[in-house]
Every structure is written in structure tokens, then in C-alpha cells.
N, C-alpha and C positions, 0 to 999 in steps of 0.2 A: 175369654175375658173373665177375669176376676169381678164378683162380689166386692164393691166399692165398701160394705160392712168388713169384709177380711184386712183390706187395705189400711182402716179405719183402727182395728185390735192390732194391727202390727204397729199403727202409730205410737197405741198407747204403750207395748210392750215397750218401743224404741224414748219413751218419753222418760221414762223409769230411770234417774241417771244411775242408780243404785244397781241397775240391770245387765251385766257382761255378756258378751255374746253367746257364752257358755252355758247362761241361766237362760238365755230366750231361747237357746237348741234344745234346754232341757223341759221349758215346757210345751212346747210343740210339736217335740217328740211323746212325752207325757199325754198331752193332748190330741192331738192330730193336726190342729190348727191353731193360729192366732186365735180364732174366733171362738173357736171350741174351748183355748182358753179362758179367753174373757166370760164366756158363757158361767162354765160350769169354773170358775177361781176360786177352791177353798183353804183351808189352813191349812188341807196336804198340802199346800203350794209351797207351806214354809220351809220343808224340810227340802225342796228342791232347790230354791233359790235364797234361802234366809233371812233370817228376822226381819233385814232393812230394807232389801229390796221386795220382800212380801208387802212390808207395810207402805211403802211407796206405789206397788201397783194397787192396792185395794186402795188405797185415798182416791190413787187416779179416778181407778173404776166407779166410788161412789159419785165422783163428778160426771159420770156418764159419757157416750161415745158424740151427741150431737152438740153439747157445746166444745168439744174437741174438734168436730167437723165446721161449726160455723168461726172459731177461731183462725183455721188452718183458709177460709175460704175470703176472710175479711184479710187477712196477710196476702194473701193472692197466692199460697202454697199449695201446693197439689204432691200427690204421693203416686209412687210405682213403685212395682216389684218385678222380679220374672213370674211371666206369666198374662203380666199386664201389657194393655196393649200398647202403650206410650214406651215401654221400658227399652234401653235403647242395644240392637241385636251384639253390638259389640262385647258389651259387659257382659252375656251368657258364655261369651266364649274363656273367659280371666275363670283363674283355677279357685278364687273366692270371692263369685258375685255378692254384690251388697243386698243383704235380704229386704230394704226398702230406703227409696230415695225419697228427700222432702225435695221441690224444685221450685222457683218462679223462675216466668219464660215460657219457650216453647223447648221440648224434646223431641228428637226425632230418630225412628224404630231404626233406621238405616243411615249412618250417616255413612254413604260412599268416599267421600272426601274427607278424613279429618288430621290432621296433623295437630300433636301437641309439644308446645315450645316451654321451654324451662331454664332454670337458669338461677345463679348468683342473685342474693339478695340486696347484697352487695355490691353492685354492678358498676364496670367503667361507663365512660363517655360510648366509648365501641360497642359494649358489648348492648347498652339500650339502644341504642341509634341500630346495630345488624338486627336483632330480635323484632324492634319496629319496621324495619322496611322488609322484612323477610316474611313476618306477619301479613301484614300489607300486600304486597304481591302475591301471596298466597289466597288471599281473603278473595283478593278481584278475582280471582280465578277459581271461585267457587267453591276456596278450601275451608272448613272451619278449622280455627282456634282453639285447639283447646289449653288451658294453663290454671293454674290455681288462685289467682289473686291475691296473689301474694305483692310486696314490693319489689321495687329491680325488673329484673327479665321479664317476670309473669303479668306486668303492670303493660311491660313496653309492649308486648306479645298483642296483650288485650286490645290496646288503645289504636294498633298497627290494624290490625282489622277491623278495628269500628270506622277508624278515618278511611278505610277503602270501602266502605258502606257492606263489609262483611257482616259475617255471623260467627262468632264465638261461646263460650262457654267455659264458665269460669265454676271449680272443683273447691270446696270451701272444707277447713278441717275445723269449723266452728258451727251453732246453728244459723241458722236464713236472719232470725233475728239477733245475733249476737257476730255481727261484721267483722271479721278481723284482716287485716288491720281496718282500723275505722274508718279512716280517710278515704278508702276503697269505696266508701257506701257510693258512692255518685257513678263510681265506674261501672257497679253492678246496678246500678238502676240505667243507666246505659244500656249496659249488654242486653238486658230484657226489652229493653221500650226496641232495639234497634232488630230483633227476634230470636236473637240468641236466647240463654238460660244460666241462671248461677243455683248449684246442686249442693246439696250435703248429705250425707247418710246419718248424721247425726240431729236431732228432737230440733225446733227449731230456737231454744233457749240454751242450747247447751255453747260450755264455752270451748273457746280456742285454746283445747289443754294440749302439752307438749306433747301426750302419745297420740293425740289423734294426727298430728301430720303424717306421721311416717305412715301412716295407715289409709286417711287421704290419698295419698299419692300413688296408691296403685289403679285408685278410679284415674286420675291422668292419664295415666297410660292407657286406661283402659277403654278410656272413650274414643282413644286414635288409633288409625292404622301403621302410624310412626309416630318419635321424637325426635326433636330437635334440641340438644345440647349448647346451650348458650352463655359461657364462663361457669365455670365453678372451682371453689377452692378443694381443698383435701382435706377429708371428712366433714364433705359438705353434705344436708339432707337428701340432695338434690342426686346423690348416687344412689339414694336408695328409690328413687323415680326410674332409673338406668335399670337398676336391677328389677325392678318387676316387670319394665318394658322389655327385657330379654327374656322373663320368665314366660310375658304372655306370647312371645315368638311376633313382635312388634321389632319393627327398623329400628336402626338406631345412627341416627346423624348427629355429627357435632361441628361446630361450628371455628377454625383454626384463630388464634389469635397471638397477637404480640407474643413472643419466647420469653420476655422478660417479665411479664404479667403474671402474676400468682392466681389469675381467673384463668391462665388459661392450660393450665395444669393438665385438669382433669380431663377437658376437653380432647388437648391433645395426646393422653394417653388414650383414653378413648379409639383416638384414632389408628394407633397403634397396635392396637387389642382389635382392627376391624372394622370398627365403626365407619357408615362413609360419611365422606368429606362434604359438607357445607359450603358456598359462597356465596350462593345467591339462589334465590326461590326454586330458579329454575331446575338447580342440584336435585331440589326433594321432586317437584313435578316429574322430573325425566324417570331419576329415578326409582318412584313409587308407579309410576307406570301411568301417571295422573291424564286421561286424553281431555287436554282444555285447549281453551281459544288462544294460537300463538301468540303471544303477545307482540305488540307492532316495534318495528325496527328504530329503534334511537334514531333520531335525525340529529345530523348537525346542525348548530346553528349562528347562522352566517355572524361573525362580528368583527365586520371591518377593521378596527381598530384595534386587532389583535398581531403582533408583528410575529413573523415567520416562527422565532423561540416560544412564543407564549404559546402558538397555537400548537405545535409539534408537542410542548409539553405538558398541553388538555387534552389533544388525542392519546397521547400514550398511558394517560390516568383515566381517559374514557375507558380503554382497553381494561385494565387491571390496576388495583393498589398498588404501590409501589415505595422502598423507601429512598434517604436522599442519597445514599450511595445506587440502588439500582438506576435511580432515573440519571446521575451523575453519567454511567457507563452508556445506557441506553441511547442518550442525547449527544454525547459528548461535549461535554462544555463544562467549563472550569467551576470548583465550590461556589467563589462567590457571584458569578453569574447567574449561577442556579437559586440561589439563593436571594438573588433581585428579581429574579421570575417566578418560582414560588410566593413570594411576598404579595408581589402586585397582583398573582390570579387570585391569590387569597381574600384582598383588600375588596376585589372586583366580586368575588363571590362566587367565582367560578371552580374554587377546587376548596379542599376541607382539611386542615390539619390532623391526624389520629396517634393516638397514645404509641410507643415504640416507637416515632420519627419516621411516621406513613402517612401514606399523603393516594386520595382520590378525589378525582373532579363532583361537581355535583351539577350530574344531567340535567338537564329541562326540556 
């Protein structure tokens, strides 16, 4: 276990926004420690890290270590590193653990189950609506969440596991106190009340600058033992989430969608390139080798007043999505037929229109 004082000089290093990762390797290399840092900080320090970010850590430093600690304790923020005992075992394993985390919530050293879902910010009807119940079933079943909090996917991801009374964990590229997007703030006070955690590796004042997402989002990956690919366009950020998840030798699922959809591009080349296929939680669980509680068998459910076409045509979308030409052939029965019985399951609430002219029931 770490020296809570070490954890404490690595804050301050990190608080430095003048500070690059380059200048905190060099004085800790310099030094031997954060703390040894902090200790012994003189004007040598100028010529290793320069005029600006010298004079930003001696201001810190004249401010001292324990109104930086009673600060970080009134926020409800807590710090780790490798080495510490909160720090969680997965991130030792990524080819550039983050030298210290700010968090509220709870961490946890092993997370055996974790999957992380990503996605378009931009997102259709489908693609929130799959991200939400693929979250969701995952959650009940012990899985966390992991996602960014971001808008679109990473929102639907989050909120799928809070509504199945999971645990999630939401990867921030701004500080604890600087929310981005701001509207999120109530999601991540969520995530923690519910025992999740929302993380950053950056000071908890720093902002949501463009280069820290790309950078961000290898702790994504990093905190799961897969991802989940949930629309994305072409040259969307959200490849560069794909490629460190392949770097850190993490799964890689994506989720198939409309052929006509420009979210689902990426997706489906993905798929093409490898990745496996998506369609329902159960895909990642089987897959990932996940041993949870089977989940209980769909019942039917009796409704008299369903004539022999309607119900033929809720069974066969119980089964699978379907569009209006497959379920045309499937059922046999004429355009406009189908199309007075889709209407009516629709009106009734029993099936769901979806983007690309697809159509699935909705269980109960």
C-alpha cells in the first residue's frame, strides 16, 4: 500500500495544467518520487520542466499538500495509482497505465465482469434504444458498464444499467469538477449514489480539451474485458476506443445495423475485419465465457383478442427483427394485409417500428 502523502505529490504534479506527461516522467525520474519531488522542488526543476510549469508547481506547492487534501475530501474525490490498493487490476495490464486517478464512487481492484459499450454521439432511435437494453441485461446479470459519458450511446449505456439496478462506471476526458457534457452532471451523481464510480486522470478543474478524449478512451477499454461497438460513423473518435481495445488484446463486438444507416458503417466493417456479432446481451455473456444466472424463458402472453394473423405475426418478431419484405414471405400474406396488421400490433403496443423499415415486437 501506498503512502497516502505519495498519492497526495502526485496530485499536485497532476494539478499543474502547464505540466505534460513528459515533464512529470522527468521529475520523478529526477527525483525518485512524487514526493521526493515535492520535498526537495528547486530552481533545478526549471531547466527540466520550464519557466511555466515550474512556476505553477511552486505556487501549488507554496499552497501546501493538506488544503489540497481537505479540498479533494470535501468534493468527495479520492485518488489511486498502481500500486494502490483501490487501483483497479485491469488497468496494470494496458501498455500505458494512467499514473494517477481522481474518482467519486466506489472502485473496485477486480472487476471480473466488465464490459464496455460505446458508440455515436450522434445516435439513431436504434442505436439508443440497442445500447439501452443490451446495457440493461448485462447489468442484471452482474455485468458493469463501462462507457464515457458522453452523449448518444455512452448516455444510453449508462442509464440501461442504472434502470436494471446495475453498477457502472462512467470515464471522464475533463476534471470531476468540470462535467462535460454538463447536462450529464445528474447521471453521474446517479452512477455514484447507485455504487458505481465516474473517473478521470485529469486534476479535478481541468477542462474538457479536444486532446484529452482521444486519450481518455483508452482507460475505456481499459477498465473492461470487452467492447461493445454501437453505431459509428467514419472517422468517428470512437475508432480510436476500437483500436486500443485491440491493442490491449480486449474482444471486440459490434453491434449490426440498418445497411442504409451511415452509423452503421463502422460497425459493420468491423464485423468484417472479425469482430463478433452483437444482437442481444446474451451474444457478449455466451461469448465472453460470462457463467451467470440463465435468464428466465419469455412467456407468452395470452391475448384473446389477437386473431390467428396478428398472433403468427408477434411470434415471428418475438423470434427475430424482421423487415416488411421478410415477414411478407415468412407469413405469406399480401403488402396490404400486412400492413393492416402491423398498424394494429403497433397501435396495441405490441411490436416497434425501427429505422430501415424493421419491425420487432415488444416483450413483456
Amino acid at each position: 500500500m501506498l503512502d497516502p502523502r505519495e498519492l497526495l505529490c502526485q496530485a499536485w504534479l497532476s494539478c499543474a495544467d502547464s505540466l505534460g506527461t513528459k515533464g512529470r516522467a522527468l521529475l520523478k525520474e529526477t527525483y525518485g518520487t512524487a514526493q521526493a519531488a515535492f520535498d526537495h522542488f528547486s530552481p533545478k526543476a526549471r531547466e527540466l520542466v520550464g519557466d511555466k510549469a515550474y512556476d505553477e508547481l511552486s505556487r501549488l506547492r507554496s499552497l501546501g499538500l493538506e488544503p489540497l487534501a481537505q479540498s479533494l475530501e470535501k468534493s468527495g474525490i479520492k485518488l489511486t495509482m498502481p500500486g494502490e490498493e483501490h487501483f483497479p487490476s485491469l488497468l496494470t495490464q494496458i501498455p500505458d497505465p494512467p499514473e494517477l486517478l481522481f474518482y467519486q464512487g466506489s472502485l473496485q481492484v477486480k472487476e471480473t465482469l466488465a464490459i464496455a459499450i460505446v458508440g455515436s454521439r450522434r445516435e439513431t432511435r436504434y442505436g439508443r434504444e440497442q445500447a439501452y437494453q443490451i446495457a440493461r441485461e448485462l447489468a442484471a446479470q452482474g455485468v458493469t458498464i463501462i462507457s464515457g459519458l458522453a452523449r448518444g450511446i455512452d448516455t444510453a449505456a449508462h442509464l440501461g444499467a442504472l434502470d436494471a439496478k446495475g453498477r457502472t462506471i462512467g470515464i471522464l476526458g475533463s476534471g470531476l469538477k468540470r462535467m462535460y457534457p454538463v447536462e450529464n452532471q445528474a447521471l453521474a451523481d446517479r452512477i455514484i449514489k447507485q455504487g458505481g464510480a465516474v473517473v478521470s486522470e485529469y486534476a479535478p478543474k481541468s477542462e474538457p480539451l479536444a486532446y484529452h478524449f482521444p486519450f481518455r478512451n483508452r482507460l475505456v477499454s481499459g477498465f473492461a474485458n470487452g467492447l461493445l461497438l454501437v453505431e459509428a460513423r467514419e472517422k468517428s473518435g470512437t475508432l480510436i476506443t476500437v483500436g486500443h481495445s485491440l491493442l490491449q488484446g480486449r474482444e471486440v463486438f459490434a453491434l449490426p445495423g440498418p445497411v442504409d444507416a451511415p452509423g452503421s458503417a463502422v460497425p459493420h466493417r468491423m464485423l468484417r475485419e472479425g469482430a463478433r456479432i452483437c444482437t442481444c446481451a446474451r451474444d457478449i455473456l455466451e461469448d465472453m465465457g460470462y457463467h451467470t444466472q440463465a435468464a428466465p424463458e419469455q412467456t407468452e402472453i395470452p391475448l384473446p383478442d389477437l386473431t390467428n394473423d396478428q398472433r403468427r405475426l408477434y411470434d415471428a418478431l418475438c423470434h427475430e427483427q424482421s423487415s416488411f419484405h421478410q415477414l411478407m414471405q415468412a407469413l405469406d400474406v399480401p403488402a396490404q394485409q400486412l400492413n393492416v396488421l402491423l398498424t394494429t400490433l403497433e397501435m396495441d403496443g405490441l411490436i416497434q417500428a425501427l429505422p430501415g423499415k424493421m419491425f420487432r415486437a415488444v416483450k413483456r
